[in-house]
N, C-alpha and C positions, 0 to 999 in steps of 0.2 A: 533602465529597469530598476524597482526597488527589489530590495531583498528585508523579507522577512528575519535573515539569521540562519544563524547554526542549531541545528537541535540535535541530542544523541540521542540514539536508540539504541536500548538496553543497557546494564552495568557494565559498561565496559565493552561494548562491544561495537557497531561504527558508527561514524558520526557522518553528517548528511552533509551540504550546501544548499539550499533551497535560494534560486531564483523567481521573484513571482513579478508579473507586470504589474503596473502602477493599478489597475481594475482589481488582477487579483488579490495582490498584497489589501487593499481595502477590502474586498470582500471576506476574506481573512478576520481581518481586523474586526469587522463590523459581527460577523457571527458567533468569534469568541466574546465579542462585549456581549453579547444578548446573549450567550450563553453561560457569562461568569468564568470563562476561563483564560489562560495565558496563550495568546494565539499560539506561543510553542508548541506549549501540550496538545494543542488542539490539532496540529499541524503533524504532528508526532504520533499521535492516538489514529489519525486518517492511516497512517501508513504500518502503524501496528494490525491495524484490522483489515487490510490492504493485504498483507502475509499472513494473516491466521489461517492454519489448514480447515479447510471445509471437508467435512466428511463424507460430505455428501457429493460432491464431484471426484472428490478421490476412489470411491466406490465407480459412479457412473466410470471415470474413465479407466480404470483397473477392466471392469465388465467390458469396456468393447477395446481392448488392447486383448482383452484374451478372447475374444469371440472372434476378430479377428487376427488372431498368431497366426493362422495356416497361409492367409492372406498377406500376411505382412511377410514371410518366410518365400514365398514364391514370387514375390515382387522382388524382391534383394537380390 
C-alpha cells in the first residue's frame, strides 16, 4: 500500500493516517494536480466537508425522531 501521509484537521485538534492503494493514492494525486492543490489539503478539505452539519438532515431526522417518540417509547 502507498500512503498519501499525515494531514491534520483543524488547529490543533486530530491528526489522521491515511492509507490509500497504489490506484487510490494516484488518483489523488492526479486530481490535486488538475486541480492546483496539495493532494493534503485536498485529502483534508474531502474530510472537512465529510463532517459539516447539514441542516437539512438534521431537521429531516429531528422531524421523524419526534413523529416517532410514542413508537420508539413502546418498543423499549
Amino acid at each position: 500500500m502507498s500512503s498519501v501521509g499525515t494531514f491534520s484537521l483543524g488547529g490543533g485538534g486530530m491528526t489522521i493516517s491515511v492509507e490509500l492503494d497504489d490506484v487510490q493514492s494516484q488518483r489523488l494525486l492526479d486530481l490535486a494536480s488538475a486541480l492546483k492543490v496539495d493532494a493534503h489539503e485536498l485529502a483534508r478539505a474531502a474530510v472537512i466537508d465529510l463532517l459539516r452539519p447539514d441542516p437539512d438532515f438534521d431537521q429531516a431526522a429531528q422531524y421523524v425522531l419526534e413523529k416517532n417518540d410514542e413508537l420508539y417509547r413502546r418498543l423499549a
